[in-house]
N, C-alpha and C positions, 0 to 999 in steps of 0.2 A: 504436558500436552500443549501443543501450540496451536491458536486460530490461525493465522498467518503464515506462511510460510514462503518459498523464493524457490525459481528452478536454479539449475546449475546458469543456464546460458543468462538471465537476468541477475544472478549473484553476480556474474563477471562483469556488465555494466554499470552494474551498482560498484564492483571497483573501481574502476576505470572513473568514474562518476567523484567518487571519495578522494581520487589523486589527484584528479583536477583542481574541484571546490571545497576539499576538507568534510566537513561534518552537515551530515546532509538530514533531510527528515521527508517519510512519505506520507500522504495526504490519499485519501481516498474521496474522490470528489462525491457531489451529491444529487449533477449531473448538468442543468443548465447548458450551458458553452461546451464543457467536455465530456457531456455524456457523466459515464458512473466509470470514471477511470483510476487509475493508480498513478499520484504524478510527487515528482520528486524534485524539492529544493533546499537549497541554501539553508542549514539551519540560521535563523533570526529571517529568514525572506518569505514566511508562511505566519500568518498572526493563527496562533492556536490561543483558545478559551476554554473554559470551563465547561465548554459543550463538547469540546474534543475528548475521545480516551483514547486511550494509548491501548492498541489490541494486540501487541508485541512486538517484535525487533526482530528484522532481518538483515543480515550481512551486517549486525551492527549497529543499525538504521533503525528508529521510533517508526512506528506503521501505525499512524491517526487517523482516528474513523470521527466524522460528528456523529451527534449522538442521538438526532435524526435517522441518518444512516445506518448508525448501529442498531437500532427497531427493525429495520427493513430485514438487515446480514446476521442479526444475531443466531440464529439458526442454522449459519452456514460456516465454512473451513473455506478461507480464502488462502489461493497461492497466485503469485504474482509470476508473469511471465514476460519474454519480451516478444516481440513481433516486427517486421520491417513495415515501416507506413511512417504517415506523420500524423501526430496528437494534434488536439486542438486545442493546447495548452503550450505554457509556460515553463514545460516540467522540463529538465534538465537533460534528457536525452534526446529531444526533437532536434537538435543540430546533429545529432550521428543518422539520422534519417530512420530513428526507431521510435518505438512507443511501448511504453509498458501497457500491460492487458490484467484483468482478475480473470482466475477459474474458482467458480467457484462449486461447493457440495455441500448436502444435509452433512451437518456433525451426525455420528453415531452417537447409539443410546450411551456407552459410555463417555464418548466425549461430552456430551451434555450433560450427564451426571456430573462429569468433572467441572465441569463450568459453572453451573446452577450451586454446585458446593461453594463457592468462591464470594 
C-alpha cells in the first residue's frame, strides 16, 4: 500500500523533469509563500533533515513530507497531479507553465491498519 501516489499526466512531467535535471526529489511544502503544494527539485538543491520522512516514491522520485505536515496529512492518501497555472515556488515545472497540485482522501480502515502496523 502506498500514501503517495502520481496521475498518469503528472508521471510524464515528472519524466520530462528527470531528462532535463537527472535525480530529482519532491517536497511537500508547509505552506507560507506556497500555500501547501507539491514542489519538485534537484536532488542536493532541497536541505532535507531529520524532521523530513520520506512518505514514498513516485516515478522514481522520494515524496518528503516535514514532520509537522505529516500531523496535519497523516490521515490522508495523497496523489499528485498537474495543472496549467504558475506555482509560487521554485519547484521545477513552473518554466513549462504548470504546477503540481495534491488530492487528497481519508485512508480507509484498512489502509490505516496497514500504516498504524508499520
Amino acid at each position: 500500500m502506498k500514501r503517495v501516489e502520481i496521475t498518469d499526466k503528472a508521471a510524464e512531467v515528472v519524466k520530462q523533469l528527470k531528462a532535463k535535471h537527472g535525480e530529482l526529489i519532491f517536497h511537500q511544502s508547509g505552506g507560507c509563500c506556497d500555500g501547501s503544494a507539491p514542489m519538485i527539485f534537484e536532488k542536493g538543491d532541497m536541505y532535507l533533515d531529520e524532521s523530513d520522512i520520506l512518505l514514498g516514491t513516485v516515478e522514481g522520485v522520494n515524496f518528503y513530507l516535514n514532520q509537522d505536515q505529516f500531523e496535519y496529512w497523516k490521515h490522508t492518501h495523497l496523489t499528485i497531479d498537474i495543472t496549467e497555472g504558475r506555482g509560487a515556488s521554485f519547484s521545477l515545472e513552473i518554466p513549462l507553465g504548470l504546477r503540481f497540485l495534491i488530492h487528497s482522501r481519508l485512508l480507509t480502515d484498512e489502509e490505516t491498519s496497514f500504516f498504524n502496523s508499520k
